[in-house]
FITINU-379898 format. One record per residue (C-alpha): residue number from 1; residue in one letter; x, y, z. Coordinates in Angstrom, 3 decimals, decimal comma. Layout:
<fifis>
num=NUM; residu=a; X=X; Y=Y; Z=Z
...
</fifis>
This chain:
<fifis>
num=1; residu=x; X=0,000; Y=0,000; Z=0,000
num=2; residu=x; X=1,422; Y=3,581; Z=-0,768
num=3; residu=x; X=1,264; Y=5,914; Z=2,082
num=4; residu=x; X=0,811; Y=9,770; Z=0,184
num=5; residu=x; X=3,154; Y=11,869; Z=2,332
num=6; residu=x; X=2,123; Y=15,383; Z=2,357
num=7; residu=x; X=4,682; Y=17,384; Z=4,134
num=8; residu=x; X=4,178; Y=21,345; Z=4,488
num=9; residu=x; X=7,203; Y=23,057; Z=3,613
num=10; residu=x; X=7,555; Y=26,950; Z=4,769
num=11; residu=x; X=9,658; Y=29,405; Z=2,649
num=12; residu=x; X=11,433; Y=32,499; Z=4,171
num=13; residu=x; X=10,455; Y=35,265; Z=1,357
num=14; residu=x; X=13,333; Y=37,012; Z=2,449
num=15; residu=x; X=16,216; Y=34,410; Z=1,521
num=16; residu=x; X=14,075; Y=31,633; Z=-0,037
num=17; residu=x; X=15,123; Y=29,173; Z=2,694
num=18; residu=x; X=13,088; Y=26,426; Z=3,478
num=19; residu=x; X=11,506; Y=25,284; Z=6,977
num=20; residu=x; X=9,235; Y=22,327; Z=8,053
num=21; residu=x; X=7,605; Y=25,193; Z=10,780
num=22; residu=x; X=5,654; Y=27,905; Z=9,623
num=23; residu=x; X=7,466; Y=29,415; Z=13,207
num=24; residu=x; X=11,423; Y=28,849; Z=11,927
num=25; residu=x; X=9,912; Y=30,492; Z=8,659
num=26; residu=x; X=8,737; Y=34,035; Z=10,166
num=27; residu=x; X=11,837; Y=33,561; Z=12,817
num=28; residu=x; X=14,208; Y=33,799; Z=9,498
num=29; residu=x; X=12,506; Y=36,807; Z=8,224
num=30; residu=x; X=12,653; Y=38,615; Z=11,044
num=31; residu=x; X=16,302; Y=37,832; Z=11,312
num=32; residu=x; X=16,992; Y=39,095; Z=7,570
num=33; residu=x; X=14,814; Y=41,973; Z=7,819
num=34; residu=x; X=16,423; Y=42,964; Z=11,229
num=35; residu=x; X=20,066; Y=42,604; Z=9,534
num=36; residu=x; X=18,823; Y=44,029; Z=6,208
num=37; residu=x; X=17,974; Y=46,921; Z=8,689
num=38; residu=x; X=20,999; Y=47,056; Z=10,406
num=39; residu=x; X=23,321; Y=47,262; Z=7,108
num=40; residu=x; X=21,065; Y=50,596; Z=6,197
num=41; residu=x; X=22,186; Y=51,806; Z=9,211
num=42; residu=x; X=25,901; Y=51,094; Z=8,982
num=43; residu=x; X=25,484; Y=52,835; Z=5,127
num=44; residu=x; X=23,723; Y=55,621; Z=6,175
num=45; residu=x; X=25,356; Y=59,033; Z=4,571
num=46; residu=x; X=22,859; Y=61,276; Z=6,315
num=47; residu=x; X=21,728; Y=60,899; Z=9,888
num=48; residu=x; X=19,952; Y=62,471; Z=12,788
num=49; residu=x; X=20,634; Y=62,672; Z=16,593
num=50; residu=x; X=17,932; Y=62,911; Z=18,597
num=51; residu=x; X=17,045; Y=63,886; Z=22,460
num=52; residu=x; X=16,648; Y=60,358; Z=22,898
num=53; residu=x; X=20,253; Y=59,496; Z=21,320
num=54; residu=x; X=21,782; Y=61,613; Z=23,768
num=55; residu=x; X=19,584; Y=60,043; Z=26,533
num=56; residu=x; X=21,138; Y=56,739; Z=25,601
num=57; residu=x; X=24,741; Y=58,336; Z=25,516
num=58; residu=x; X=24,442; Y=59,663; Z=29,001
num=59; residu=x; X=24,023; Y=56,374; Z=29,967
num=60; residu=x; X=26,287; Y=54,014; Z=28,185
num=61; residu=x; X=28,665; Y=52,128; Z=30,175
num=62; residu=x; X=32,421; Y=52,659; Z=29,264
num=63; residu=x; X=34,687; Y=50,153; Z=30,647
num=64; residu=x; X=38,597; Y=49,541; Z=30,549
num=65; residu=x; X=39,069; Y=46,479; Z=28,151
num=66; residu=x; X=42,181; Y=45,251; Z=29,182
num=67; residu=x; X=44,042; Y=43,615; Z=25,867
num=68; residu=x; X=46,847; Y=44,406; Z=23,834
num=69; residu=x; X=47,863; Y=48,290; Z=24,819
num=70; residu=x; X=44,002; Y=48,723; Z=26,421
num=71; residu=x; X=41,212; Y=50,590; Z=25,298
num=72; residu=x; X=38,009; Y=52,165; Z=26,466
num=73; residu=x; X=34,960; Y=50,324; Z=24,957
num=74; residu=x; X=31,078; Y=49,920; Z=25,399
num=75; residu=x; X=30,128; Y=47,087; Z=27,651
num=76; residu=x; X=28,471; Y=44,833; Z=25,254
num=77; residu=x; X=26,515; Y=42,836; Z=28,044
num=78; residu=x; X=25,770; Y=45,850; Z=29,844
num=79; residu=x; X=25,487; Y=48,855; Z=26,950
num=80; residu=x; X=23,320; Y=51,046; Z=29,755
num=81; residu=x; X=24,174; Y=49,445; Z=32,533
num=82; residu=x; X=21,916; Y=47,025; Z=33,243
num=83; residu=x; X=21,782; Y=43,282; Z=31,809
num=84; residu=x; X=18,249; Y=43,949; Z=30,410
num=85; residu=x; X=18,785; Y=46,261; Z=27,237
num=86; residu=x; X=15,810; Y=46,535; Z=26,062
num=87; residu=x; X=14,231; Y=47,250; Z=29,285
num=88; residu=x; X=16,867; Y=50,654; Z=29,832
num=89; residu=x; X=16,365; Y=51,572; Z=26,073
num=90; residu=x; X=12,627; Y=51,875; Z=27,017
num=91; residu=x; X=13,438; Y=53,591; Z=30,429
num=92; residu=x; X=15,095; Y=56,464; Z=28,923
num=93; residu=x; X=13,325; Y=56,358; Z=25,102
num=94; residu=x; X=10,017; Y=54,856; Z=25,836
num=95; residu=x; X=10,540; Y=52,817; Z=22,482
num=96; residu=x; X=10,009; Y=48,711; Z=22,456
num=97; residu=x; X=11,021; Y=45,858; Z=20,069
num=98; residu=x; X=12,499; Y=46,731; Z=16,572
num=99; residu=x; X=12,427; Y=50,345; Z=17,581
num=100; residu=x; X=14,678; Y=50,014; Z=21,005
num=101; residu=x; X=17,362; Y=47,312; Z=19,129
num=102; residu=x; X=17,607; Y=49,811; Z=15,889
num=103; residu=x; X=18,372; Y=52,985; Z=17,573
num=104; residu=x; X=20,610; Y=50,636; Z=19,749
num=105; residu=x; X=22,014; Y=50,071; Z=16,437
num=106; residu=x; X=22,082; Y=53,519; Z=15,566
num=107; residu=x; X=24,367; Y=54,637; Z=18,410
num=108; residu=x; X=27,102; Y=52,992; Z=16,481
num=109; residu=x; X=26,781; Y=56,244; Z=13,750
num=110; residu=x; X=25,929; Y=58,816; Z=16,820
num=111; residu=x; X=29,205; Y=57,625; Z=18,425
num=112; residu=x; X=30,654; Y=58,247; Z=14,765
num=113; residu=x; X=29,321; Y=61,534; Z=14,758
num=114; residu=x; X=30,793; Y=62,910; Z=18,073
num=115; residu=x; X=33,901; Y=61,663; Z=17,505
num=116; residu=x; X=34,136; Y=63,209; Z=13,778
num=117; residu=x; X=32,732; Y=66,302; Z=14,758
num=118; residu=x; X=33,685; Y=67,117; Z=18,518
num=119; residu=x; X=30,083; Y=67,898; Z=18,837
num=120; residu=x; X=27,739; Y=66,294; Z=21,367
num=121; residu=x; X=24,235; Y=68,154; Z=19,865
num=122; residu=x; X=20,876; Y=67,100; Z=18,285
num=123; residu=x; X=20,732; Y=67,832; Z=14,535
num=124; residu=x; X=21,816; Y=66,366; Z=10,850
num=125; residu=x; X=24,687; Y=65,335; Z=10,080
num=126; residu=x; X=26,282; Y=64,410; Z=6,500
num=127; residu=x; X=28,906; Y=61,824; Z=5,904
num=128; residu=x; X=30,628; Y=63,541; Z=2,619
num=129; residu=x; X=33,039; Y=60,246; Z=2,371
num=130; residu=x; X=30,991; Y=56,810; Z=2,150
num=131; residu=x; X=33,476; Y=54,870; Z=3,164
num=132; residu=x; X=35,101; Y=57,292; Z=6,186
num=133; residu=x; X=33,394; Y=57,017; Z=9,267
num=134; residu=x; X=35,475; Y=60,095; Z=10,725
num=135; residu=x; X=34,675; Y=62,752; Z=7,427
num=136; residu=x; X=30,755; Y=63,354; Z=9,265
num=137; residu=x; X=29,843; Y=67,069; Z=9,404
num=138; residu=x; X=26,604; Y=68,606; Z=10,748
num=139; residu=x; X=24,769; Y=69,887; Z=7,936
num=140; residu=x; X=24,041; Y=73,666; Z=8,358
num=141; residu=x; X=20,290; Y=74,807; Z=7,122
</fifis>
């Protein structure tokens, strides 16, 4: 006797990956769309810092990292302090979800920014190199 096997198979529209789970499925998409997001970010040529950029910046947690000659860095556990990220993005930015993890993302350019500039102020900013992080200059209106 011949047993018809009639297996469901979920796609990913993003990356055309295939899943037995409906759930793996929308987990992948999220995951592409989130890093999709996230390399927009890191090509961004024109950006804004907002009250709620600087709100984050007050509070991110510079350590010593010991290795090599030392440096200072962002604790990457611990970005603003506490062990619960998303919970002290929406403490200080009242944003949840996508929009607390991409302007988490974002304060990789703001950090850009200050350093290029010497400026610690709200406002747009223009990269006029692509490919130089340090050649950002706040655009005058």
């Amino acid at each position: 006797m011949v047993i018809e096997n009639k297996k469901t198979i979920f796609e990913c529209s993003e990356c055309g990956k295939e899943y037995s789970s409906k759930r793996q499925a929308t987990e992948c998409e999220k995951d592409d769309m989130y890093e999709e997001k996230t390399k927009q970010i890191e090509r961004t040529v024109v950006f804004t810092i907002t009250e709620n950029h600087l709100n984050l910046l007050k509070r991110l947690n510079v350590e010593w990292y010991d290795c090599e000659f030392g440096a200072p860095c962002i604790d990457p556990k611990r970005p603003y302090g506490n062990s619960n990220v998303e919970s002290d993005i929406y403490e200080m930015t009242k944003m949840k979800g996508d929009k607390a993890l991409f302007i988490h993302k974002e304060m990789q350019i703001v950090l850009q920014i200050i350093f290029a500039t010497g400026l610690i102020e709200t406002g747009d900013y223009e990269k006029q190199d692509q490919y130089d992080y340090q050649s950002w200059q706040k655009m005058t209106n």
